[in-house]
OpenMM code with the backbone's topology and positions (N, CA, C; nanometers):
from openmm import Vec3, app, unit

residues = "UNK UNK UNK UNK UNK UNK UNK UNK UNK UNK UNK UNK UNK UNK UNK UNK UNK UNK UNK UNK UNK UNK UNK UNK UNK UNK UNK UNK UNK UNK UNK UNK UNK UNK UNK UNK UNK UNK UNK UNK UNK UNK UNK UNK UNK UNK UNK UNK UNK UNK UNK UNK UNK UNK UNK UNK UNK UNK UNK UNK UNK UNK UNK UNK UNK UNK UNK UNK UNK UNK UNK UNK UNK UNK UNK UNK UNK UNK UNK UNK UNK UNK UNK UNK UNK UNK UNK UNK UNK UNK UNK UNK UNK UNK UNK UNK UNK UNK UNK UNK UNK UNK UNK UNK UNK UNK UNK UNK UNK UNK UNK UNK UNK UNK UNK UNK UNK UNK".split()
positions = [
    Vec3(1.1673, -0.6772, -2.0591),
    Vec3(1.1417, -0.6468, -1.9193),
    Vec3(0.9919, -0.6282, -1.8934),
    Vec3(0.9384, -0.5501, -1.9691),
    Vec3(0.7801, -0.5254, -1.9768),
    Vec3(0.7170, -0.6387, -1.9734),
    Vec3(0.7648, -0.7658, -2.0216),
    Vec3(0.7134, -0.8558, -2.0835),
    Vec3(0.6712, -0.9820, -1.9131),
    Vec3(0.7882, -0.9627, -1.8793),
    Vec3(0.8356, -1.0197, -1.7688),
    Vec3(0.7125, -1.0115, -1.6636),
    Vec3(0.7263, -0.8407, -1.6991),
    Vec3(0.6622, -0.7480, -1.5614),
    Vec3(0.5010, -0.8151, -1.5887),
    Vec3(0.4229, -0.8487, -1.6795),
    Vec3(0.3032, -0.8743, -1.7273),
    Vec3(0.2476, -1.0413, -1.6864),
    Vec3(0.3793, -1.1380, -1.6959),
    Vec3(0.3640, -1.2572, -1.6993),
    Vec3(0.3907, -1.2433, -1.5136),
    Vec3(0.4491, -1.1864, -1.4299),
    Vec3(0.4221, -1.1940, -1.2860),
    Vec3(0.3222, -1.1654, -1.2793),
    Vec3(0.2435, -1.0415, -1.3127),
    Vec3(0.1405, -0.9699, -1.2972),
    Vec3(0.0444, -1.0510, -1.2537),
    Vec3(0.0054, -1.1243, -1.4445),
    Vec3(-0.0650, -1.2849, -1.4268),
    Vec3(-0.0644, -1.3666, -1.3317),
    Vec3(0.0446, -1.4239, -1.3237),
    Vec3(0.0719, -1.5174, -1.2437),
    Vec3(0.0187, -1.5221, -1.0594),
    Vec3(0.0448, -1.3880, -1.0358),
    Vec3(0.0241, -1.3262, -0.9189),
    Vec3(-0.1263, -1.3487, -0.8824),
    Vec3(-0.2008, -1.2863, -1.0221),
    Vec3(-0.3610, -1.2793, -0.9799),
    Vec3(-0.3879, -1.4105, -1.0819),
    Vec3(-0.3714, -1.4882, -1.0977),
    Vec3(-0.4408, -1.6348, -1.1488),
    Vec3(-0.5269, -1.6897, -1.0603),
    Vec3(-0.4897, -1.7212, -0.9446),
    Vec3(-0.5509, -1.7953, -0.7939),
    Vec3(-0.6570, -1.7024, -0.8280),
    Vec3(-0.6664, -1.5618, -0.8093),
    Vec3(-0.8404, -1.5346, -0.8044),
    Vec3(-0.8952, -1.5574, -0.9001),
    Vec3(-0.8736, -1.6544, -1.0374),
    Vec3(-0.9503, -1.6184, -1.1143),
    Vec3(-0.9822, -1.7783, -1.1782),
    Vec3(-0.8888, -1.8963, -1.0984),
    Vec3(-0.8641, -2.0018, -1.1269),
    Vec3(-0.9588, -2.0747, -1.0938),
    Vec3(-1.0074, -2.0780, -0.9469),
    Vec3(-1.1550, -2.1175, -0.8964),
    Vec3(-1.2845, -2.1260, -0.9753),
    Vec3(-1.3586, -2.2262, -0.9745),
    Vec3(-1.4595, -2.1558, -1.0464),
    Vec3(-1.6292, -2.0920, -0.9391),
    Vec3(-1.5445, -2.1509, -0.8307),
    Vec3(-1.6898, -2.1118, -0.7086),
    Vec3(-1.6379, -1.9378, -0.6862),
    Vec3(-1.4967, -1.9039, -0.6899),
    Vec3(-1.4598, -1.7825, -0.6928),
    Vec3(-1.4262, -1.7122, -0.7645),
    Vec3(-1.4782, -1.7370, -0.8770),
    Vec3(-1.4587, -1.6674, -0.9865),
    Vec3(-1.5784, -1.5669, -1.0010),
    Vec3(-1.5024, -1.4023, -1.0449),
    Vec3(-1.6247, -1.3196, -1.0370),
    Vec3(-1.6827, -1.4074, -1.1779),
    Vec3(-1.8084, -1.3663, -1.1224),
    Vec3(-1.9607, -1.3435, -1.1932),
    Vec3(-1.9951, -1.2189, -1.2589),
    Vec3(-1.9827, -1.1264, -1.1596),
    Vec3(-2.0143, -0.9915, -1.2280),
    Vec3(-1.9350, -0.9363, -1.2131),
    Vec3(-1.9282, -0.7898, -1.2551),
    Vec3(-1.8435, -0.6751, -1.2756),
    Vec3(-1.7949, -0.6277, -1.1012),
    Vec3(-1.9567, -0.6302, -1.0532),
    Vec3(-1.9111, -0.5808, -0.9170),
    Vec3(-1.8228, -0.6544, -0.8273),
    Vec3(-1.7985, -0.8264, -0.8517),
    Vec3(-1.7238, -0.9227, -0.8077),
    Vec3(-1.5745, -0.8999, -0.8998),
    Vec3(-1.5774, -0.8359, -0.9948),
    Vec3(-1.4903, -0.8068, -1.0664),
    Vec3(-1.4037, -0.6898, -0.9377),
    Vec3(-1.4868, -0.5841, -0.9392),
    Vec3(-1.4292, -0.4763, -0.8694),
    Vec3(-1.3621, -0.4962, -0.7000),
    Vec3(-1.4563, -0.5837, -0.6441),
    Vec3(-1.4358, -0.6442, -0.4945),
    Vec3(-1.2782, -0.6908, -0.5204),
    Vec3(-1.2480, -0.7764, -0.6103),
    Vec3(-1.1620, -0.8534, -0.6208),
    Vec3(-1.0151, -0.7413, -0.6154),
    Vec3(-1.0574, -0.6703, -0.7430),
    Vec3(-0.9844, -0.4586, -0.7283),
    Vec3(-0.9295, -0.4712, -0.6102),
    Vec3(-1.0178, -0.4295, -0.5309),
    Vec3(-1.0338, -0.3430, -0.3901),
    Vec3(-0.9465, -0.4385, -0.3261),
    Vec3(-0.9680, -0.5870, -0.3113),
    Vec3(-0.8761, -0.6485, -0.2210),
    Vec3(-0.7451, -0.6258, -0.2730),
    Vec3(-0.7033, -0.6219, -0.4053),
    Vec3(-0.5792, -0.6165, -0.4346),
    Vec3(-0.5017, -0.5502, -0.3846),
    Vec3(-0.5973, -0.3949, -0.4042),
    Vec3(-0.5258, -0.2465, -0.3817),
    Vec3(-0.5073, -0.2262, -0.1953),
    Vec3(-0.5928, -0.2837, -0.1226),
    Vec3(-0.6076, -0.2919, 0.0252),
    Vec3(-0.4597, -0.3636, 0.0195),
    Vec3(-0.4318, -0.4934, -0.0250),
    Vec3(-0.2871, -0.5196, -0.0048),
    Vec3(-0.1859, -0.4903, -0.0547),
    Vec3(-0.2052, -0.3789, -0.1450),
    Vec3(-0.0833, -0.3127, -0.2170),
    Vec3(-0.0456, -0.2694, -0.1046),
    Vec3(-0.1411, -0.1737, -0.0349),
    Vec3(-0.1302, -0.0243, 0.0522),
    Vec3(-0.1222, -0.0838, 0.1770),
    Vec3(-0.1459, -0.2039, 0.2125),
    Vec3(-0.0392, -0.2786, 0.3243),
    Vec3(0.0997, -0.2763, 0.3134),
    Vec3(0.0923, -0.3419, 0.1776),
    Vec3(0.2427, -0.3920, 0.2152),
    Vec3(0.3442, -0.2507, 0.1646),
    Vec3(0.2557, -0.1680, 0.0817),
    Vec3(0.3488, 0.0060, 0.0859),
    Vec3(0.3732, 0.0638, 0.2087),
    Vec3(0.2667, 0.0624, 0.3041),
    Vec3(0.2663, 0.0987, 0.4289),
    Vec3(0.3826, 0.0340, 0.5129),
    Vec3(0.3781, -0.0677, 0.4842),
    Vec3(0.5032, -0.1661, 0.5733),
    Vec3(0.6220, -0.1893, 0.4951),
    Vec3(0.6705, -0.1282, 0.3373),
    Vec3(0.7933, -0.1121, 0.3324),
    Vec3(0.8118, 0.0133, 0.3548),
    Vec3(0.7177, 0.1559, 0.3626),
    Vec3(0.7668, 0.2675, 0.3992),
    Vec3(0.8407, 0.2439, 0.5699),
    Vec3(0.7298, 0.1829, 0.6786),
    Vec3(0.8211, 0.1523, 0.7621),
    Vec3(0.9354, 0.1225, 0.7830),
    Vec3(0.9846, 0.0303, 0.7033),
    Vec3(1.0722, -0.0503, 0.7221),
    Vec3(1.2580, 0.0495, 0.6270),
    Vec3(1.1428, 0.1128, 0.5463),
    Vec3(1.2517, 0.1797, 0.4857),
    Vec3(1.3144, 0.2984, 0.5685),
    Vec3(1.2066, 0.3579, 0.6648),
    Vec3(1.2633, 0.4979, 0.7128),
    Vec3(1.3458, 0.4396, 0.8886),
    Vec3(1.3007, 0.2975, 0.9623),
    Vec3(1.3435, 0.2126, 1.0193),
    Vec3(1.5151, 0.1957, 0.9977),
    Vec3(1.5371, 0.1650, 0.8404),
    Vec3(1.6777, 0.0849, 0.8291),
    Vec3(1.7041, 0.2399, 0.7917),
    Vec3(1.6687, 0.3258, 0.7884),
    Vec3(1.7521, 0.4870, 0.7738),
    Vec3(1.7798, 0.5278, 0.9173),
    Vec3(1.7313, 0.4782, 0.9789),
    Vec3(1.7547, 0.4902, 1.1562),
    Vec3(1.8278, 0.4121, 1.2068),
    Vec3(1.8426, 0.3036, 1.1657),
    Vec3(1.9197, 0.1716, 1.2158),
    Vec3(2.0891, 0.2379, 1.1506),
    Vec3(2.0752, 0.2893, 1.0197),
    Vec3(2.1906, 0.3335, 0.9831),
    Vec3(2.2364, 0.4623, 1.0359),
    Vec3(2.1924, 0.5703, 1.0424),
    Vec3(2.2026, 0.6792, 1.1317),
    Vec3(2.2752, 0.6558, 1.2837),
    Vec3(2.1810, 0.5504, 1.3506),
    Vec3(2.2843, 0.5217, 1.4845),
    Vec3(2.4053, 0.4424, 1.4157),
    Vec3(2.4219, 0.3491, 1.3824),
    Vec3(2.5044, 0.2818, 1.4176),
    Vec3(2.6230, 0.3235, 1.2951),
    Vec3(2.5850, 0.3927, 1.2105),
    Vec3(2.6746, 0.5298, 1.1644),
    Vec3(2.7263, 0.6325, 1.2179),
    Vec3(2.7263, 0.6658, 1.3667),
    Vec3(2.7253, 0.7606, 1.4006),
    Vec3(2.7966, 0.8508, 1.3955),
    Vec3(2.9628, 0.7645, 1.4123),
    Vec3(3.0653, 0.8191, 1.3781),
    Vec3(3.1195, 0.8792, 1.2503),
    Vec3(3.0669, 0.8086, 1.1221),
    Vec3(3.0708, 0.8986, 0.9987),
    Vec3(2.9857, 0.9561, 1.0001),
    Vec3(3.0332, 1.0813, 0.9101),
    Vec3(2.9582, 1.2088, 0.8875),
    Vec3(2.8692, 1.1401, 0.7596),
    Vec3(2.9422, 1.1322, 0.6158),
    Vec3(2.8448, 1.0843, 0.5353),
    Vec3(2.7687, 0.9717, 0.5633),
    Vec3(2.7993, 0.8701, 0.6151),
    Vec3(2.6671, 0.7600, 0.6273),
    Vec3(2.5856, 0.7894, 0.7414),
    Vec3(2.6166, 0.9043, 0.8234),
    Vec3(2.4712, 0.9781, 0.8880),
    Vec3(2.4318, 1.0138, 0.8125),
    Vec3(2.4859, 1.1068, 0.6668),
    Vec3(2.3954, 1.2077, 0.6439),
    Vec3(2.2944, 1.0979, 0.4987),
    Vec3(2.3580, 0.9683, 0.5093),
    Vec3(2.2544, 0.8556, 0.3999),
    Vec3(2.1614, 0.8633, 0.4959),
    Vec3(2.1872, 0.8146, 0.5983),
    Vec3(2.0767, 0.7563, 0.7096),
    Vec3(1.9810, 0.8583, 0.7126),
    Vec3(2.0080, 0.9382, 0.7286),
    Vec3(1.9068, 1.0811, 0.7112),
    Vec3(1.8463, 1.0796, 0.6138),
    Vec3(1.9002, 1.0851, 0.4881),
    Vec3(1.8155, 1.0649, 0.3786),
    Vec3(1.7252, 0.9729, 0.3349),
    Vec3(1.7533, 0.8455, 0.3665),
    Vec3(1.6715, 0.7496, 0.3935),
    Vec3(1.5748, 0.7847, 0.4848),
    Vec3(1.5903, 0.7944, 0.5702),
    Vec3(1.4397, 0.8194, 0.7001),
    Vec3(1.3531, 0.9167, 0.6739),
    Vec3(1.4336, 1.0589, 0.6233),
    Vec3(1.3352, 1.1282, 0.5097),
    Vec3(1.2400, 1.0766, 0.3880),
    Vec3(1.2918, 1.0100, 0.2806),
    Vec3(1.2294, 0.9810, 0.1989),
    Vec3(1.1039, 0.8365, 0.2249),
    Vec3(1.1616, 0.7607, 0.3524),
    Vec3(1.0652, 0.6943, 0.3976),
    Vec3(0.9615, 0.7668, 0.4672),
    Vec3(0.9661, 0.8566, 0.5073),
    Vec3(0.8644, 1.0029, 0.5865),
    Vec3(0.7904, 1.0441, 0.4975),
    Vec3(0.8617, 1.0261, 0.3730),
    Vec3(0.7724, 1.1409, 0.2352),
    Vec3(0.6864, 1.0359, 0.1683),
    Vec3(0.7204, 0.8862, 0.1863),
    Vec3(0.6316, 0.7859, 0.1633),
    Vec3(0.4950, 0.7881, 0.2223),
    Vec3(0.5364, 0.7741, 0.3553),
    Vec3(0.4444, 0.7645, 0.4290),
    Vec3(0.3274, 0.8595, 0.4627),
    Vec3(0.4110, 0.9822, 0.4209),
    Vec3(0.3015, 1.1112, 0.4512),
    Vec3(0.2204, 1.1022, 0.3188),
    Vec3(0.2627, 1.0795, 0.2103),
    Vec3(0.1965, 1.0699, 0.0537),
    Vec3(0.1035, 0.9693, 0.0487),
    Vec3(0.1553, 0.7989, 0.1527),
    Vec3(0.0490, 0.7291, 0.1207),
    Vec3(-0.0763, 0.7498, 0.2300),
    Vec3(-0.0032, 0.8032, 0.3519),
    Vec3(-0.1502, 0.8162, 0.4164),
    Vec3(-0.2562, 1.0188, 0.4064),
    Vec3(-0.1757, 1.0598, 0.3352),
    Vec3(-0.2561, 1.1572, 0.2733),
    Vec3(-0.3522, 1.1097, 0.1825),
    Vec3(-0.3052, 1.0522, 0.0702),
    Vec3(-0.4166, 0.9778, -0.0488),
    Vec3(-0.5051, 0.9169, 0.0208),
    Vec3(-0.4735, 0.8206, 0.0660),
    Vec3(-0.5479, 0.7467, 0.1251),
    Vec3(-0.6764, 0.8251, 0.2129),
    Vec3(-0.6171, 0.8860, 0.2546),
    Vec3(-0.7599, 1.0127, 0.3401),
    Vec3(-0.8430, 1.0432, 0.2363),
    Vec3(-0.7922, 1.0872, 0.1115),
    Vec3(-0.8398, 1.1524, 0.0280),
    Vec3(-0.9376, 1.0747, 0.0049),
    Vec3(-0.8946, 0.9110, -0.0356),
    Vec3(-0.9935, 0.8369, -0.0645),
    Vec3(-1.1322, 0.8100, 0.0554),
    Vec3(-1.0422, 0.8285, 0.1396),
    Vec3(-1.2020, 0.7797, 0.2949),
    Vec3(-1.2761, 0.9299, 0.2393),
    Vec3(-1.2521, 1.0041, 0.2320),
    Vec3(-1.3195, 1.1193, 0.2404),
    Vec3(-1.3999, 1.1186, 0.1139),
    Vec3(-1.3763, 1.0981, -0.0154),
    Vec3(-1.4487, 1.0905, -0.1420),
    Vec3(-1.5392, 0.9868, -0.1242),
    Vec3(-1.4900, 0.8543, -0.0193),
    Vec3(-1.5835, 0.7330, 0.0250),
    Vec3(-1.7075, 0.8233, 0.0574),
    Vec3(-1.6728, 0.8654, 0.1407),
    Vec3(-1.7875, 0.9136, 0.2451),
    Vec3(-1.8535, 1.0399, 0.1587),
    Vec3(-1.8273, 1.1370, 0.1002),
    Vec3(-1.8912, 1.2516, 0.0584),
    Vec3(-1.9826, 1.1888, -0.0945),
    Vec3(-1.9251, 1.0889, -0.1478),
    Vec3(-2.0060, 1.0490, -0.2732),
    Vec3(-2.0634, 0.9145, -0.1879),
    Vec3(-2.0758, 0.8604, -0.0868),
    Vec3(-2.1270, 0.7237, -0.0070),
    Vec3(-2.0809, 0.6543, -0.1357),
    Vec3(-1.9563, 0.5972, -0.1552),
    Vec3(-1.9005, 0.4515, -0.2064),
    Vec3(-1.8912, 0.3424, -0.1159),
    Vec3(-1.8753, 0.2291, -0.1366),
    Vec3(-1.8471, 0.1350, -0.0555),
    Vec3(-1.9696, 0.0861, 0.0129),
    Vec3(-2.0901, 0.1571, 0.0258),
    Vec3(-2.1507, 0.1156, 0.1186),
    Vec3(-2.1670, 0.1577, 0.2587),
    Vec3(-2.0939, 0.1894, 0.2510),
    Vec3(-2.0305, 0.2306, 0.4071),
    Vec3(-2.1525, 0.3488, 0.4604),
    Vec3(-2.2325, 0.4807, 0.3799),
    Vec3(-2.3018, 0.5357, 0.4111),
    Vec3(-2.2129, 0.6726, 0.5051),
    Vec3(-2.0696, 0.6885, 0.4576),
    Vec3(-2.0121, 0.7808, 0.5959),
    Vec3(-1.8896, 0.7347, 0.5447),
    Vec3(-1.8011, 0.8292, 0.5958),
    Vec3(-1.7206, 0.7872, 0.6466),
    Vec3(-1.6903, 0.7532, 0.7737),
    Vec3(-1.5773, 0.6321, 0.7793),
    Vec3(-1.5613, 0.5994, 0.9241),
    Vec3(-1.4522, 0.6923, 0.9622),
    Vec3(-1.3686, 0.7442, 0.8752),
    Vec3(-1.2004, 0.7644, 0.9116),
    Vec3(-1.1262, 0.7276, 0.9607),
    Vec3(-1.1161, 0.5723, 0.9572),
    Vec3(-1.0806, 0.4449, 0.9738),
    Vec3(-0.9964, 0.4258, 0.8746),
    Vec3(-0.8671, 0.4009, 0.8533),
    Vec3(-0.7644, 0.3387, 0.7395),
    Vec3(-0.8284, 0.1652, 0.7370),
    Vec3(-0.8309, 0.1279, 0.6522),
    Vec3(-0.8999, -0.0273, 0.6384),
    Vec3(-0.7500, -0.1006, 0.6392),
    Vec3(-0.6675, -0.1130, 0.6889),
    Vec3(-0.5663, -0.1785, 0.7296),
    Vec3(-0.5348, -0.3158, 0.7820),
    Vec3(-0.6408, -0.3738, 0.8175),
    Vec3(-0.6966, -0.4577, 0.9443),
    Vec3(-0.8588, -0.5107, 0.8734),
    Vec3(-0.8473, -0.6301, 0.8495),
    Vec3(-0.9591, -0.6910, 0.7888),
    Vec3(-1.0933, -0.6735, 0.8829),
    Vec3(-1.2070, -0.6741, 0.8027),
    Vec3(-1.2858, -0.6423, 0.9238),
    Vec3(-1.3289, -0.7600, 0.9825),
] * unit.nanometer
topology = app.Topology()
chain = topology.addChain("A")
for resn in residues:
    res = topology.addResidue(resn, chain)
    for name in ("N", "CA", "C"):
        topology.addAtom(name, app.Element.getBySymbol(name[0]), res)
């Protein structure tokens, strides 16, 4: 299974590394490359937490009449809540360490979630 998990991994990030006009050069093109990854991890975490605490709502109504598959639906929309509050807490954490050690460049923070390409 591990094995599996390693050869997607690859596979996944090959394209950035297959190019040779885009292929990092340096370490810091090394790290850029990082940063885009993790920017679309924390998209697409962001948009299955939606989607997860969403279909806990979608089940909740149209559960209404059972007691236990309200009380899934509930649980679901909770634990998509506890997603969401965890990933956009960290995430602060990080604008804020941006800005108090000036990483990125940036000189500040914006307190801006980078969500949205610039």
């Amino acid at each position: 299974m591990i094995k599996k998990t390693y050869i997607i991994i690859a596979l996944t990030l090959f394209p950035f590394f297959s190019y040779a006009e885009e292929a990092p050069r340096t370490f810091s093109d090394l790290l850029l490359i990082g940063t885009t990854i993790t920017q679309m991890a924390t998209q697409i975490g962001v948009a299955m937490a939606f989607v997860v605490f969403f279909w806990g709502l979608v089940v909740f109504i149209y559960r209404a009449d059972n007691e236990s598959e309200r009380a899934k639906g509930k649980q679901v929309m909770l634990w998509g809540i506890i997603a969401l509050f965890v990933m956009m807490t960290l995430w602060g954490i990080v604008v804020f360490l941006q800005g108090e050690f000036e990483f990125g460049g940036q000189g500040g923070s914006t307190g801006v979630l980078p969500l949205l390409p610039e």
